[in-house]
Phi, psi and omega in degrees: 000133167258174247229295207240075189253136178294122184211157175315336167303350196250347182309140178246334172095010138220139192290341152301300197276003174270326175254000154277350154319292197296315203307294188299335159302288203302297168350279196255035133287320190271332180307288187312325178312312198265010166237207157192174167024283187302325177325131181275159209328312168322290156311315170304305160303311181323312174291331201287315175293323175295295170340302178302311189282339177277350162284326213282321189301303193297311212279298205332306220257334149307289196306286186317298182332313187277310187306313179325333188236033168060011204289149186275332155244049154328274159308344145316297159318291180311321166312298185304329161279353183277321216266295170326308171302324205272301173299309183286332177283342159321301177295314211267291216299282198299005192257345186263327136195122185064355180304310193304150190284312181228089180309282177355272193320324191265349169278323181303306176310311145337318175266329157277337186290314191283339171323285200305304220273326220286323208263266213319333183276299202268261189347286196319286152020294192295314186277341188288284222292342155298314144329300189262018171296011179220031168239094216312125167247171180278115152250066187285342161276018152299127125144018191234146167298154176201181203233120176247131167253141144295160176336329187245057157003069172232130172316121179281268141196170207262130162186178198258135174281117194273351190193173227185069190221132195049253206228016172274156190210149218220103176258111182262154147259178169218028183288345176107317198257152172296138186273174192264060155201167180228181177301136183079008203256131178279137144235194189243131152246128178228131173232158164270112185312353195257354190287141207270139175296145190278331176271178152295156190272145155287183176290330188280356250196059206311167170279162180284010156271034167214063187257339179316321169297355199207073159309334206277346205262316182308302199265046142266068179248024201185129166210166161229147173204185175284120175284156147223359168217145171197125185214180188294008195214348195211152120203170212234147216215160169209175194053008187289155192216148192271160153271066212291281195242179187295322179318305201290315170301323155284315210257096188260090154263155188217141140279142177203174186228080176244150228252133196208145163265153170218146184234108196239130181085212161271350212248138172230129181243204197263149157192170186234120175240134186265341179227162176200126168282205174245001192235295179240194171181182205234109181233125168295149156184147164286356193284022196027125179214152185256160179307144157073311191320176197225107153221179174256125176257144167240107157242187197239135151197142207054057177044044181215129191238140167229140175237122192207127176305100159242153205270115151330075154327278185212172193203128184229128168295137198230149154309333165269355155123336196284176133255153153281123162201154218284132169212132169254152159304145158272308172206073183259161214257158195291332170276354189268294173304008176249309167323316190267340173283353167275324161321310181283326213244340154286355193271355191249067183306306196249051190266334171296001165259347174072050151220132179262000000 
């Protein structure tokens, strides 16, 4: 059975670190396939070893990508792979003796858990930031209060943007305290264009009585990005991406071609989504469905399945015979809605551009 399946949520978009991906998938897919429980002590270790020297081969040539580029959570990164050694010499020792209950179960489990989260959470991160590392934001919320949220717009705290350079962004507080986010956590900062800078505007950088002139300046009132520092007094962010309007803050679309169940009643058919938010998404079916229903969809995304009660919007007739239709979530959980919203903001190369 596998174990481990590979899908475009896991592309990082470049080809080396995609097929040392692929490799290390195929590794315990295949492993599991040919064992099961019973497999001996021996045989196990083997693998674990093996496994293991194709991360360190893979972390080498990661690890250089990111220094080569400057990345801000470098040493981060590298803890974890150091913290994945510490574990796996842990795992062999106990496997050698006899503690574990199910050796089997538990290197496999290990090994698709650290797969799914460290790349999808962590690798991608790396790849976001790379695309958009030479991409300028304006500054002009230098020197003004904002509001830092998490994703599920729950307040963080208030503090001033002190700097501003390419998409990196430099927040002081005065709460005293470590705030409840961490390294690698997407958040949201929103300030009000119309509230005054605390410094003076620079020569590049006009006062805001000549802002009439420079709309596109107005409506930068909002980006999310990466933490990479955070402390009681300052943090520091990478990857911010603007937020153009309220829409673009609810709706973080992405396109995609993912395979959906649809449930109308009782009865369940095929179905397909082609764009997907944090509020709705857009699904082919052949099916008919009336305006205002209530049905249920099930997809996959990252190995994370969600079935969720969704509202019929609207509906476009497609050239091959299907429909399109507007469909909002009804009620996804607050953790569920965290999962996709992390899905959408690595899947989004070009959201600092406001194109969906």
């Amino acid at each position: 059975m596998q174990i481990l399946a590979w899908s475009d949520d896991y592309s990082s978009g470049n080809l080396k670190i995609d097929v040392h991906h692929k490799t290390l998938f195929r590794m315990v897919n295949s492993f599991a396939e040919k064992h099961d429980e019973n497999v001996p002590k021996e045989t196990l270790l083997t693998f674990v070893d093996n496994l293991w020297e194709y991360c360190k081969f893979h972390f080498i040539a990661e690890e250089d990508m990111m220094r080569n580029n400057n990345f801000p959570l470098l040493d981060h990164h590298v803890n974890l792979h150091k913290s994945l050694e510490k574990l796996v010499i842990t795992k062999k020792d106990e496997i050698s003796k006899g503690i574990l209950k199910n050796p089997f179960a538990e290197i496999i489990r290990l090994s698709t858990d650290w797969l799914n989260d460290h790349i999808a959470r962590y690798d991608l991160a790396f790849f976001s930031f790379n695309k958009n590392k030479d991409y300028d934001l304006s500054k002009h919320m230098i020197g003004r209060m904002c509001e830092i949220s998490t994703m599920n717009n729950e307040l963080v705290c208030v503090g001033t943007i002190e700097s501003i350079v390419k998409n990196e962004v430099v927040i002081s507080h005065n709460t005293g305290m470590t705030l409840p986010i961490e390294l690698n956590d997407i958040i949201k900062v929103s300030s009000s264009s119309s509230s005054p800078p605390l410094s003076s505007p620079t020569e590049e950088e006009p006062p805001m009585k000549d802002m009439a002139a420079a709309p596109e300046r107005r409506a930068f009132q909002a980006f999310i990005a990466i933490v990479y520092y955070c402390s009681p007094d300052v943090v520091k962010l990478f990857n911010a991406s603007i937020i153009k309007t309220k829409n673009d803050r609810e709706y973080f679309r992405v396109k995609v071609d993912m395979a959906a169940a649809l449930w109308i009643g009782a009865e369940s058919f095929p179905a397909t989504i082609v764009d997907i938010s944090a509020t709705g998404m857009k699904m082919a079916a052949y099916q008919p469905i009336e305006l205002c229903e209530t049905v249920t969809v099930g997809f996959v995304v990252q190995n994370n399945t969600f079935m969720e009660s969704c509202k019929i919007l609207r509906a476009v007739k497609q050239v091959d015979g299907s429909n399109c239709y507007g469909v909002s979530f009804e009620s996804m959980s607050e953790k569920q809605s965290g999962k996709l919203i992390t899905f959408l903001f690595n899947k989004q190369a070009l959201i600092r551009q406001g194109i969906f």
